[in-house]
C-alpha positions in Angstrom: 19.7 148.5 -6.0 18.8 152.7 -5.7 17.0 152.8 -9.3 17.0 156.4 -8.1 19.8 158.4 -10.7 22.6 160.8 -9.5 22.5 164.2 -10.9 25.6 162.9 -12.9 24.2 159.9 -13.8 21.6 162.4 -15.7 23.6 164.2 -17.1 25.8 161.8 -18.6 22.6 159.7 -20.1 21.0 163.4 -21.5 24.5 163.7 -23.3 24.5 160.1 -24.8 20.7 160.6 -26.3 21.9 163.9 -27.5 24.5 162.9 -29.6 22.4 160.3 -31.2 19.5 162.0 -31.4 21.5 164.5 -33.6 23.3 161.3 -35.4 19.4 159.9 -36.0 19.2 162.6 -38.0 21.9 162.5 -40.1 21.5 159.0 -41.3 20.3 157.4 -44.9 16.6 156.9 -45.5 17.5 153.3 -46.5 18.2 153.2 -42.4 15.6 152.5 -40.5 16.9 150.0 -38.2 20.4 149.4 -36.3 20.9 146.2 -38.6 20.2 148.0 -41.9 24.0 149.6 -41.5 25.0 146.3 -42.1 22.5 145.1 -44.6 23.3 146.6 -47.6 26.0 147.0 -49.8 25.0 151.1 -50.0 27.9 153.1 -49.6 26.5 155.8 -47.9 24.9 153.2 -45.4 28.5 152.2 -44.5 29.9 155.6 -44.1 27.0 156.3 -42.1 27.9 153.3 -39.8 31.7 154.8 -40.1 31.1 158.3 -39.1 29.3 156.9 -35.9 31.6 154.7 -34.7 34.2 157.5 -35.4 31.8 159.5 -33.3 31.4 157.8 -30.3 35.0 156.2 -30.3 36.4 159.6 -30.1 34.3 160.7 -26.9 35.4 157.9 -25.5 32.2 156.4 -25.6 33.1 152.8 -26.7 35.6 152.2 -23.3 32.7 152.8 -20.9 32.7 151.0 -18.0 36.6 149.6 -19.0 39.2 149.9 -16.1 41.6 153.3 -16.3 44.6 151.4 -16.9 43.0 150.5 -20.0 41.7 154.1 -21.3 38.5 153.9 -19.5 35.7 155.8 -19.0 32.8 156.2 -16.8 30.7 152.6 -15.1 28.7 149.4 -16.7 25.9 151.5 -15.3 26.9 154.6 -18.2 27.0 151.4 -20.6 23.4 150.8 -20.0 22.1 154.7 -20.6 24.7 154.8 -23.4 23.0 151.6 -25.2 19.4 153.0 -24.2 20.5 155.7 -26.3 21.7 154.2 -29.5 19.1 151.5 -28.9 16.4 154.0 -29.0 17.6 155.8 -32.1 18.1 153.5 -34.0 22.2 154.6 -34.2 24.7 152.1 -35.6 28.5 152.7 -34.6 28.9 150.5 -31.7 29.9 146.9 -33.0 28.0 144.4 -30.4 30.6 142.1 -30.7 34.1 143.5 -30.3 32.4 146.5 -28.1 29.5 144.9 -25.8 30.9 141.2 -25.4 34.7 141.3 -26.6 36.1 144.0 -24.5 35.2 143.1 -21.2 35.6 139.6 -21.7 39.2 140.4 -22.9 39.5 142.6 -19.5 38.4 139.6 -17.3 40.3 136.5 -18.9 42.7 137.4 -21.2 46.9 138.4 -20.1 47.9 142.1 -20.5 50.0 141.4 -23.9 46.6 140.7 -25.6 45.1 143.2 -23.8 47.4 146.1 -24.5 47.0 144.5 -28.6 43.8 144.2 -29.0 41.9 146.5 -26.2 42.3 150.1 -27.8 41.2 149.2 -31.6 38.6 148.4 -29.9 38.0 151.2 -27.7 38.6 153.8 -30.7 36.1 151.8 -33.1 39.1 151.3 -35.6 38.0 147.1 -35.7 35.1 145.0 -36.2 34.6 141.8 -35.3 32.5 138.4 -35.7 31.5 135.7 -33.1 33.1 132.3 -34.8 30.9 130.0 -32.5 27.9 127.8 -33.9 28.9 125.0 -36.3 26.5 122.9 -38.5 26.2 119.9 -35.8 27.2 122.5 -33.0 24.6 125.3 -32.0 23.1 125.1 -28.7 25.2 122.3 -28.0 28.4 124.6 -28.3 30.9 122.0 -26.3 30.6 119.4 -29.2 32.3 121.7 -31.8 34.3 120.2 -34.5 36.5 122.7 -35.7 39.7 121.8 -34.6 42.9 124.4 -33.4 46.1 122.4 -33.4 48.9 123.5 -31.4 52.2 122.9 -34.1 55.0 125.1 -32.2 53.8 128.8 -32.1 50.8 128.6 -34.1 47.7 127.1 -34.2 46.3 125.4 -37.3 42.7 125.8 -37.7 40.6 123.5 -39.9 36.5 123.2 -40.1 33.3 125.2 -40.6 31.6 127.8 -38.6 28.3 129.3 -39.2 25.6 131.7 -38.7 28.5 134.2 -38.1 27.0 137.1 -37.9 29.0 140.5 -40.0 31.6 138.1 -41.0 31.7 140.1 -44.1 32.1 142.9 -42.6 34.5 141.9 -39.8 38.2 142.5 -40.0 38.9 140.3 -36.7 37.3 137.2 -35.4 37.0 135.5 -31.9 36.1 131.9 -31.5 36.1 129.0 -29.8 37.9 125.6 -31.4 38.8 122.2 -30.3 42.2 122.0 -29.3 42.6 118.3 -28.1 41.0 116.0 -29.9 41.0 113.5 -27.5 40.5 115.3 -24.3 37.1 115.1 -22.1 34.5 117.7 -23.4 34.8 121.3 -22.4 37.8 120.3 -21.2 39.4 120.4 -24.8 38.5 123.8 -26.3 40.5 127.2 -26.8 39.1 130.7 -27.0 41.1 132.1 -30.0 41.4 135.5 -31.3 42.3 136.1 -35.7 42.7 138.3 -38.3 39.9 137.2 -40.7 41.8 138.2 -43.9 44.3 135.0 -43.0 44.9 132.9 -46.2 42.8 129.5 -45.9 39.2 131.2 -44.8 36.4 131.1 -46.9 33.5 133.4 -46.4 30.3 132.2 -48.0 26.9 134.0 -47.4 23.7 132.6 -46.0 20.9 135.1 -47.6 17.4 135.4 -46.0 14.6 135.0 -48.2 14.4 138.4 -49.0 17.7 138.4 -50.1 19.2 140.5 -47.1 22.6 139.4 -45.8 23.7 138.7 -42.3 24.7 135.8 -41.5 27.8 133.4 -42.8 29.4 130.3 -43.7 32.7 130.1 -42.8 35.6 127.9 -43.7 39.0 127.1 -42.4 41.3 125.0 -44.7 45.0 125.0 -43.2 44.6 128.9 -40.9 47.5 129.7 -39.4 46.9 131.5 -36.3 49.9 133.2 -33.9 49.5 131.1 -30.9 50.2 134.5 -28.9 46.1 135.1 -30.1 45.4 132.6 -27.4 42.5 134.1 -24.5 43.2 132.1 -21.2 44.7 128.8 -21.2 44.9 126.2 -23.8 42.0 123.4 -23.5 40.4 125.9 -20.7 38.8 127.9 -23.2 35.0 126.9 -22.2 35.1 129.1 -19.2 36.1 132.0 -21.4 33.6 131.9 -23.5 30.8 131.6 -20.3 31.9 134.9 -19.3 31.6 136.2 -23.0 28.1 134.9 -23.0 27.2 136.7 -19.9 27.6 140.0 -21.6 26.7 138.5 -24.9 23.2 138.4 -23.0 22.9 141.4 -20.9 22.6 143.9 -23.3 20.0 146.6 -23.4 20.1 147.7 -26.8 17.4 145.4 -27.7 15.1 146.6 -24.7 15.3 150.3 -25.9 14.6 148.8 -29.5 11.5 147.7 -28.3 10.5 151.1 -26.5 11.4 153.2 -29.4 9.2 150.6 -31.9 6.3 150.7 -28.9 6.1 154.5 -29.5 6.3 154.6 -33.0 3.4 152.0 -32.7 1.0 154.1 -30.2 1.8 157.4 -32.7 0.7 155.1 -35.6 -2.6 153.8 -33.7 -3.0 157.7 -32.7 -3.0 159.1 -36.3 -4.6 156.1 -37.7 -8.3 155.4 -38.2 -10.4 152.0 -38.9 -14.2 152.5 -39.5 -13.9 156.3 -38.7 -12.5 156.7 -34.9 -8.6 156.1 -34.2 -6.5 152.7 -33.6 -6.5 154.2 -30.0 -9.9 154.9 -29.3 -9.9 150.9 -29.3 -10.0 149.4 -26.0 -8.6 146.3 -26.8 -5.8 148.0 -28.1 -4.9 150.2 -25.6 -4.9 147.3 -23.0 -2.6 145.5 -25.3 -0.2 148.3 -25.9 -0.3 148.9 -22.2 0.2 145.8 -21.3 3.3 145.6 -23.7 4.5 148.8 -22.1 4.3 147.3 -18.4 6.6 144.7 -19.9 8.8 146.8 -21.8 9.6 148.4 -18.4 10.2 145.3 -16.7 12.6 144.7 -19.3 14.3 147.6 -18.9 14.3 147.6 -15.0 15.9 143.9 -15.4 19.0 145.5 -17.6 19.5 148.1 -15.0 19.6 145.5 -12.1 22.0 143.5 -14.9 24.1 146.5 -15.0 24.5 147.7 -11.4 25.8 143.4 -10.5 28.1 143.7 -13.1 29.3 147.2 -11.6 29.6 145.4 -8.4 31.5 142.4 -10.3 28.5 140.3 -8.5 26.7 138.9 -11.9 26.4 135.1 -12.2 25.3 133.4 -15.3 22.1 132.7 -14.5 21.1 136.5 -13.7 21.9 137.1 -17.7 20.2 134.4 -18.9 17.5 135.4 -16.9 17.3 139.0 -18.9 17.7 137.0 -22.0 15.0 134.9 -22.1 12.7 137.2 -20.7 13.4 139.7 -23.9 13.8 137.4 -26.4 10.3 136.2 -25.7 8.9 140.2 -25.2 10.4 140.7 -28.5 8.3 138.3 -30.3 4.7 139.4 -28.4 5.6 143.0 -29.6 5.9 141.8 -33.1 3.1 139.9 -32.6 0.9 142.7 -31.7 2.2 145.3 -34.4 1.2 142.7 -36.8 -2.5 142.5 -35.1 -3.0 145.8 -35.1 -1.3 146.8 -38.7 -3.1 144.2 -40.3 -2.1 143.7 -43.8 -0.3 146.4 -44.1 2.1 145.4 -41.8 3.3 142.6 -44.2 4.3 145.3 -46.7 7.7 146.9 -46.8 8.5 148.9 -50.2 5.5 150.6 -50.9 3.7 153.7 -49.8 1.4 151.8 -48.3 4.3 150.5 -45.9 3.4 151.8 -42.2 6.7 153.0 -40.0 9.3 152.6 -43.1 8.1 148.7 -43.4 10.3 147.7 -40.6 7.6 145.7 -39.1 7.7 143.4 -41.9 11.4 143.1 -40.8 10.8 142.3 -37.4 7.9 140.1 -38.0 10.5 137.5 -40.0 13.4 137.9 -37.5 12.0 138.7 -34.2 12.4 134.9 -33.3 16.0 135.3 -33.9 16.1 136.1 -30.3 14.9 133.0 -28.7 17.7 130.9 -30.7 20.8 133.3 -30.8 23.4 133.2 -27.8 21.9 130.2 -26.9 18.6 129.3 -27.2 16.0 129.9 -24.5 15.5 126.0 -23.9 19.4 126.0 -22.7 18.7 129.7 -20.9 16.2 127.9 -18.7 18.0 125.0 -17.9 20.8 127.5 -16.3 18.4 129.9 -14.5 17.0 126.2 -13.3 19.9 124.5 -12.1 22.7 127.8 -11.2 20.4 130.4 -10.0 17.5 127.9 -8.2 19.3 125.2 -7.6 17.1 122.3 -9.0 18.5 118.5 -9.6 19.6 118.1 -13.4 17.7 114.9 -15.1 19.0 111.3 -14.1 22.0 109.8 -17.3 20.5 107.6 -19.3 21.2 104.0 -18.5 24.0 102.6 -20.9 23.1 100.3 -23.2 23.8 96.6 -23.0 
């Protein structure tokens, strides 16, 4: 690809860092990262949150990239700059889920009835939704779910437990992925399913950090009734659905401009900073590491752009997100890694004047792994770049067992 930008392609991505950079300012000092929106229970964290996805759902900012039949705007490539935008400023208002995986999942598999239902909440940020994916006994190993989705006339009745859905809480739809025929061969017996999460018979149940912050969910289906209409593809052919949702589940480059706005915020730190009377920077060691984390970040950040431009040219395979993916997940946790070296002890802090950058490092330092195991962990990532993308022989079936 031209990495080269248009002169409209400039303008547009000026606009988008505009906007937030005048959001950034407007936002809660108990803010400091995109997740604290969600975090807390503050209500003028949640407005916050509110007003932004107001914001950007009325420039049209949330259909980017979305066909015009459906309301949309601009090209995957003004998704990228748009995310490098909120990414870098730390801006809640785009929901990750119904926004960045949802949407153009919905575009590619699902008919036009749930399309024309379900497509412009999402476009003018009037919905949030959740990923109802990982079980208990179910995680990386997706096609062995449990959770059952039987088909009784119109509806489908969902029993089970999901969990480590992420905003559940928060959510006021759902998507997941359930097994539809019990006795049918596997991932050839699931169905991609769309629901309202205030149904009777679900059971949201918190699972806290250790520092008491809330993210994640239990989730519990006793008798759900769901409108079989909610249905995304065809019944039992709901694996391939959910591929395609994890290809955009992992092309995202919020989490790359993340990690450039946190590596600035780290060389302005070792900049103002002294240890034993000359500055953080004036190390050598450390300016070799923060370069060398910079050459990466850009890497990083070149990858998304390449991401962006296949997708444009409806040319992505699997394996080209994964590839992203893993590569980010693990540059997240060698830039946590080396905020901790160089902040020391006081990088374990995080309410106290003594807490460098807001204490968000102590933050990152407990969840930056989070990355390696979410969407699929990097072990599973690997094995499709290994076996899609270069073509190398999967390991021999066990023998049965006499």
């Amino acid at each position: 690809m031209d990495f080269k930008l248009t002169e409209e392609q400039e303008k547009r991505r000026k606009e988008f860092y505009d906007v937030c950079k005048e959001l950034r300012e407007k936002r809660p000092e108990c803010i400091y990262t995109l997740l604290d929106a969600f975090e807390t229970d503050r209500e003028d964290a949640l407005a916050y949150e509110r007003n932004c996805r107001k914001e950007f759902g009325e420039r049209g900012w949330l259909r980017l990239g979305w066909p015009a039949e459906y309301d949309g705007i601009g090209t995957m490539m003004d998704r990228v700059f748009f995310g490098e935008a909120t990414g870098y400023h730390g801006v809640p208002g785009v929901d990750g889920l119904g926004v960045g995986m949802l949407a153009p999942m919905l575009i590619h598999e699902a008919n036009e009835d749930v399309k024309r239902r379900f497509l412009p909440p999402i476009g003018k940020g009037d919905v949030l939704w959740c990923e109802l994916w990982s079980e208990p006994n179910a995680g990386s190993d997706l096609a062995g779910l449990t959770t059952t989705a039987i088909r009784k006339g119109d509806e489908f009745i969902i029993n089970g437990q999901k969990t480590w859905s992420s905003f559940a809480h928060r959510a006021d739809w759902g998507f997941g992925l359930y097994k539809s025929d019990p006795q049918g061969r596997k991932n050839h017996n699931l169905s991609f399913i769309l629901m309202d999460m205030k149904t009777p018979g679900i059971e949201i149940k918190p699972l806290y950090y250790f520092d008491g912050r809330h993210f994640y969910n239990d989730v519990f289906f006793d008798n759900v009734h769901v409108p079989a209409e909610n249905i995304v593809g065809e019944e039992n052919k709901g694996w391939m659905v959910a591929q395609t949702l994890a290809a955009f589940e992992r092309s995202s480059v919020g989490a790359v401009m993340t990690l450039v706005r946190q590596l600035e915020d780290l060389v302005q730190y070792c900049n103002e900073t002294k240890v034993g009377g000359r500055f953080l920077a004036q190390d050598p060691i450390i300016r070799n590491r923060l370069a060398d984390a910079a050459s990466e970040i850009e890497a990083s950040r070149t990858l998304s752009y390449h991401i962006a431009d296949l997708q444009d040219r409806n040319e992505m395979a699997l394996f080209d997100a994964s590839a992203i993916k893993v590569y980010t997940a693990e540059l997240t946790e060698r830039v946590a890694a080396l905020a901790l070296d160089i902040l020391g002890s006081y990088g374990q802090i995080k309410t106290s004047k003594w807490a460098p950058l807001g204490g968000s490092w102590e933050a990152n330092s407990h969840t930056c792994f989070i990355y390696s195991i979410a969407m699929g962990t990097n072990e599973i990532q690997k094995n499709i770049i290994s076996w899609y993308g270069l073509g190398m022989p999967r390991p021999p079936k066990p023998a049965p067992k006499a």
